[in-house]
C-alpha positions as CSV (number, residue, x, y, z in Angstrom):
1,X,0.0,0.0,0.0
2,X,3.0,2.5,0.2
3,X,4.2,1.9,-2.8
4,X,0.7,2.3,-4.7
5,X,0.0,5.6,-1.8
6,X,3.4,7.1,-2.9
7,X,3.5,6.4,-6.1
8,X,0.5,8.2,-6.6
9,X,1.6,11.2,-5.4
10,X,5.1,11.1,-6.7
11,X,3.4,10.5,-10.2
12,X,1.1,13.5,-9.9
13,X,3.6,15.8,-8.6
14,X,5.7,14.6,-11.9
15,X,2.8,15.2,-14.0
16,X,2.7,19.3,-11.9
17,X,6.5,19.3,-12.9
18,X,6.0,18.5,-16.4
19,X,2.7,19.6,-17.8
20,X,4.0,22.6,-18.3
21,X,7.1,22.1,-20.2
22,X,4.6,20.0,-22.3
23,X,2.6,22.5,-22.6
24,X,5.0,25.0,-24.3
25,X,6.5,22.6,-26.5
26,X,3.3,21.4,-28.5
27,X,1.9,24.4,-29.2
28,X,5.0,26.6,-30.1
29,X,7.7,23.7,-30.4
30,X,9.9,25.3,-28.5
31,X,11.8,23.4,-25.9
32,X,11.8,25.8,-22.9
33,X,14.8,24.8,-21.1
34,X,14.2,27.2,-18.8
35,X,11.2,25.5,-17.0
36,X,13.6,24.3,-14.2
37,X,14.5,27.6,-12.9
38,X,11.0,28.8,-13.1
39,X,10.6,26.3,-10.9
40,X,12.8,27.8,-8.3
41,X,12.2,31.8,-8.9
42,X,8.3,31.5,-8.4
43,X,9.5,29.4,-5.2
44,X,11.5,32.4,-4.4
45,X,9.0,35.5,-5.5
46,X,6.6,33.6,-2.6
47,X,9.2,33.5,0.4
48,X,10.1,37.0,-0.7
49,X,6.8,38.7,-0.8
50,X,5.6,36.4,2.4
51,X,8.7,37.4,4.8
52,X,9.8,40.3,3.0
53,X,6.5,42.5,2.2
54,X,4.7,40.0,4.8
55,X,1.4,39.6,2.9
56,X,-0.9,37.1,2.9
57,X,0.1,33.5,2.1
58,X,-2.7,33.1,-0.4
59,X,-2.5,36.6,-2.5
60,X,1.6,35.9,-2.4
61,X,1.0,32.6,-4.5
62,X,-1.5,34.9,-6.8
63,X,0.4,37.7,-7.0
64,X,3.8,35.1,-7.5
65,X,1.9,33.4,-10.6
66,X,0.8,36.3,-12.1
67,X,4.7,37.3,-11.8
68,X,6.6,34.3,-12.9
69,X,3.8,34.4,-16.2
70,X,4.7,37.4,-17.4
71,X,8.3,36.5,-16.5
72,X,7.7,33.6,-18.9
73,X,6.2,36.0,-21.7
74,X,8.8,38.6,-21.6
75,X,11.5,35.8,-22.0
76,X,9.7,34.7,-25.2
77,X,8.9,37.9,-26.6
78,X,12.4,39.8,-26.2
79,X,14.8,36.4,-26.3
80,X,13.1,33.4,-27.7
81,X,10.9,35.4,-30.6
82,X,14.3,35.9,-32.0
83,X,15.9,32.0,-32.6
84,X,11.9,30.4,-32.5
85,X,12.8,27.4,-35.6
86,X,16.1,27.0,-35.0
87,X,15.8,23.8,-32.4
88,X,19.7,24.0,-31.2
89,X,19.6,28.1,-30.3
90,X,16.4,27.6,-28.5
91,X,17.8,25.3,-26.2
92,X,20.9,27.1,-25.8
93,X,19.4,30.5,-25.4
94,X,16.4,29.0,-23.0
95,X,19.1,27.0,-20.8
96,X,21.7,30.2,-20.8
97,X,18.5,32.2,-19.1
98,X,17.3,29.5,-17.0
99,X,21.2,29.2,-15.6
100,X,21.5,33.3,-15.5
101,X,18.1,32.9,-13.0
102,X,19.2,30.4,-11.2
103,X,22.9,31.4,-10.9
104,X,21.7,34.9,-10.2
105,X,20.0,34.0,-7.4
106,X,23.0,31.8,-5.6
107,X,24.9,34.7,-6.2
108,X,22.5,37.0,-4.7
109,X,22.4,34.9,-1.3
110,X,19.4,32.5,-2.0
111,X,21.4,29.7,-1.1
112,X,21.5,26.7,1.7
113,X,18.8,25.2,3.6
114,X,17.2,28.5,5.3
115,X,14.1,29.3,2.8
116,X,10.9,27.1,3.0
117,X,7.8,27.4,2.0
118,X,4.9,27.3,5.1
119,X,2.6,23.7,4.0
120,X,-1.1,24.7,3.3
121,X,-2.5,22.5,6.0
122,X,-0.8,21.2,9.1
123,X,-1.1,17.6,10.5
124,X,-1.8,14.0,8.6
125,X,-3.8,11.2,8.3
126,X,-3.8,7.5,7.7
127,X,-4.7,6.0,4.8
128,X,-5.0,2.0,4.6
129,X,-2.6,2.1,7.5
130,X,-0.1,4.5,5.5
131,X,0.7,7.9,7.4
132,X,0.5,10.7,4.7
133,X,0.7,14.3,5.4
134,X,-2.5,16.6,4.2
135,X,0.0,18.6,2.2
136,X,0.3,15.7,0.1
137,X,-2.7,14.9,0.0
138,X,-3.5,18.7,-1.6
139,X,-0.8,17.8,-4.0
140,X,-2.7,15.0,-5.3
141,X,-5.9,17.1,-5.6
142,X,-4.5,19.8,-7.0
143,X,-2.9,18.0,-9.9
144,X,-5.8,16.3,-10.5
145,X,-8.0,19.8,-10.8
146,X,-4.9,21.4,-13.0
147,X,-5.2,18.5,-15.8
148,X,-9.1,18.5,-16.0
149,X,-9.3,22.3,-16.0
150,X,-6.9,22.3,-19.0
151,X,-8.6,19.7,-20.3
152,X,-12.0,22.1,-20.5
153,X,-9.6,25.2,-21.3
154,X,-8.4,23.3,-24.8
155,X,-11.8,21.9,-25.5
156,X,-13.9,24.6,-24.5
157,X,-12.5,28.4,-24.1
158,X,-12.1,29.9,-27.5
159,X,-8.3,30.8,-26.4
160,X,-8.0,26.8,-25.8
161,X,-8.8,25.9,-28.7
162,X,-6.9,28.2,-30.8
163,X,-4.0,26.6,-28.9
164,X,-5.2,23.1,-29.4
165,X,-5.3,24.4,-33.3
166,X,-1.6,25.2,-33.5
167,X,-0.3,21.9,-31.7
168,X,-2.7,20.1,-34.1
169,X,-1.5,21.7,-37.0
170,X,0.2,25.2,-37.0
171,X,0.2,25.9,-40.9
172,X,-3.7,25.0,-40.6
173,X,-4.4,27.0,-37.8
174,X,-2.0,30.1,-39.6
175,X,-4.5,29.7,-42.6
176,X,-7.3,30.5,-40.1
177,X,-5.9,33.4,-38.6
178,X,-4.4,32.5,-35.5
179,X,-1.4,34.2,-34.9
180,X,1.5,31.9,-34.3
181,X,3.6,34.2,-32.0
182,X,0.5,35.1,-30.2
183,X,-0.3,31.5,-29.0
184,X,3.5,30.9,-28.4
185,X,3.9,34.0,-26.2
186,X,0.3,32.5,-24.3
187,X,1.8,29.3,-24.1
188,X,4.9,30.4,-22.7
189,X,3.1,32.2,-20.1
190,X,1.0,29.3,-19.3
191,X,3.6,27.4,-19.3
192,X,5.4,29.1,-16.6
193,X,2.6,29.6,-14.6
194,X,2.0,25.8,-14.3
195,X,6.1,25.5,-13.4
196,X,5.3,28.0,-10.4
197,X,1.9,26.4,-9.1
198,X,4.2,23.0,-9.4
199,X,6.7,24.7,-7.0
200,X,4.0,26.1,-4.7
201,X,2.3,22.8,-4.1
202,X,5.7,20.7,-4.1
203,X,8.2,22.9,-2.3
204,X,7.0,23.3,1.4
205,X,7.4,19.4,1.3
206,X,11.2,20.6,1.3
207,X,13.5,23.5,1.1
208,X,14.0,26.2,-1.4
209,X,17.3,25.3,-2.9
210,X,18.9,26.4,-6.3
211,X,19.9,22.6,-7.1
212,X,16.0,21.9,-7.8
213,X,16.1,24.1,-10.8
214,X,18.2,21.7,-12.7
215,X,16.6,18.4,-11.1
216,X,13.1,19.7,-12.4
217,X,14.2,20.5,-15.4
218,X,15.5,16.8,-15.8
219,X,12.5,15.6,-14.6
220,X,10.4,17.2,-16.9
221,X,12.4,16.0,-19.6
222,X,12.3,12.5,-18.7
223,X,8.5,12.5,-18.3
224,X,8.1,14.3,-21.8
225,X,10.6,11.9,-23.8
226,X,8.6,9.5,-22.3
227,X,5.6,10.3,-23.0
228,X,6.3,12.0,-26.3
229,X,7.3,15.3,-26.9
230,X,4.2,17.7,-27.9
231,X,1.7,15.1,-25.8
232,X,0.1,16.2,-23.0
233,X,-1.8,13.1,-22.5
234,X,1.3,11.3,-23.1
235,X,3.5,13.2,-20.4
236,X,0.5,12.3,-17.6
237,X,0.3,8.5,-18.3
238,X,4.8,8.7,-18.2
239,X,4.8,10.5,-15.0
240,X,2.6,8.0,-13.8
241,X,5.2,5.6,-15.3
242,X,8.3,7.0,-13.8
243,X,6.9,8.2,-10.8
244,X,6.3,4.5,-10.0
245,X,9.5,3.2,-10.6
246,X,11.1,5.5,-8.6
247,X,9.1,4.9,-5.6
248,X,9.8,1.1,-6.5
249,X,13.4,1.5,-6.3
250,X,13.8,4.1,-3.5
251,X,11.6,1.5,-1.7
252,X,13.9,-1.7,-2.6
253,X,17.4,-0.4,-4.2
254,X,18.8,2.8,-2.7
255,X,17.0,6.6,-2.6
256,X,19.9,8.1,-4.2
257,X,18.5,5.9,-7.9
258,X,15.8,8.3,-7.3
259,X,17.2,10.7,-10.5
260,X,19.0,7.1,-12.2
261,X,15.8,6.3,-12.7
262,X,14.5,9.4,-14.8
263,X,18.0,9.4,-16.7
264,X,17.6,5.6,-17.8
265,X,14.1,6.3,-18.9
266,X,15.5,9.0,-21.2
267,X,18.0,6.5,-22.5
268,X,16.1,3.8,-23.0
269,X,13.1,5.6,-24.8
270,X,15.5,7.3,-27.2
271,X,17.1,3.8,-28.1
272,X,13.8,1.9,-28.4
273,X,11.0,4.0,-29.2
274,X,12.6,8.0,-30.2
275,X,9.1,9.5,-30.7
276,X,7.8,7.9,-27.3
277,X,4.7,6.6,-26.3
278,X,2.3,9.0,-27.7
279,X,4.5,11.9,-29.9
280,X,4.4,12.3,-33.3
281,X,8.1,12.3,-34.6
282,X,9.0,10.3,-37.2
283,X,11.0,7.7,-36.0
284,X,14.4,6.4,-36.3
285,X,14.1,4.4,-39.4
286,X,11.8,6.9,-40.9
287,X,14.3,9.2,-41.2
288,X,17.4,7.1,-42.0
């Protein structure tokens, strides 16, 4: 029962981590390498405007989102605009920014073990004889409200579905009027807003550190490769995958395979299936 308890939240919080790089990628195809270390700054806009401005915990995760979203639209519409199409200087030029952020703030004295986040609700409760805190729990509810309501906002809202248009088919939706850079600059903003609701729900399970910038990012790469890059059904059902295995082999291996574990799935999905479960690349012998 722990395993299938904690795997189900490890998977969830995965799918938090990762919707949003999955997000930005099938709509505007841009791998945002950057995801990681909006991560980590929306972790650190909410410590800052809680102990620093001291405002409520609630409007400092609003005001936070709304922050790290334009955050994520200004680094698309003065930086990313510019090398959109060319796959190798989006990744460099996302990455260099994501590492500037994160960097930055090390340098800036955001560093060590001191900064946490306050958990939502106190205490815990047992489940099937499994302790589990009511943070967690929240976690679990959360990401389960976060995939259905963009679910209904790509199926439903006339913004959605413009969005769903350009993943679908972006030369189609261009011959209907949507304007590419438009929904990219929207997706981007999206994108990072789901990055900073992941860290709000995940961090005050742990401590504000720099170092989770680049394990998020790694993770979120894992679960999209997995699932299949441009997929957002794809990167739920391989969170649920990896999040799994992990548990699995913290649980009967060692906890430091925890991150072995996302790395291998990377490797393995690349040798044996390159477009993963769900994507839509053309794979290996196609293009040989």
């Amino acid at each position: 029962m722990d395993i299938l308890i904690y795997g189900i939240i490890n998977s969830i919080s995965l799918a938090l981590i990762a919707i949003g790089f999955a997000l930005v990628y099938g709509i505007s195809r841009l791998a945002n390498f950057a995801h990681g270390a909006l991560y980590v700054v929306n972790g650190f806009i909410v410590w800052s405007i809680l102990n620093i401005l001291h405002i409520n915990y609630l409007l400092s995760i609003i005001l936070s989102l709304i922050i790290i979203g334009l955050i994520g639209a200004a680094i698309y519409q003065f930086i990313l605009i510019r090398v959109r199409g060319m796959a190798i200087s989006e990744i460099i030029a996302s990455y260099a920014i994501g590492l500037a952020m994160l960097e930055g703030f090390r340098w800036g004295g955001f560093k060590g073990m001191t900064y946490t986040l306050p958990v939502f609700i106190r205490g815990s409760i047992e489940i099937a004889g499994i302790p589990v805190d009511f943070q967690r729990i929240l976690l679990v509810l959360i990401g389960g409200l976060v995939v259905l309501l963009l679910w209904l906002f790509t199926h439903y809202n006339r913004i959605g579905l413009a969005l769903r248009g350009m993943a679908q088919d972006e030369r189609a939706a261009m011959m209907l009027g949507i304007d590419s850079d438009k929904m990219a600059l929207i997706a981007m903003g999206l994108g990072s807003i789901l990055a900073g609701l992941a860290a709000v729900v995940i961090l005050p399970m742990g401590n504000i550190v720099v170092e989770a910038g680049y394990d998020k990012l790694i993770m979120a790469i894992a679960v999209c490769i997995v699932g299949g890059l441009g997929s957002w059904v794809g990167a739920v059902i391989a969170a649920f995958l990896i999040g799994f295995a992990q548990i699995i082999t913290v649980k009967y291996i060692a906890s430091h395979f925890h991150m072995v574990i996302a790395l291998l799935a990377i490797i393995i999905t690349l040798v044996l299936r390159p477009s993963g479960l769900f994507g839509r690349q053309k794979e290996l012998e196609e293009r040989v």
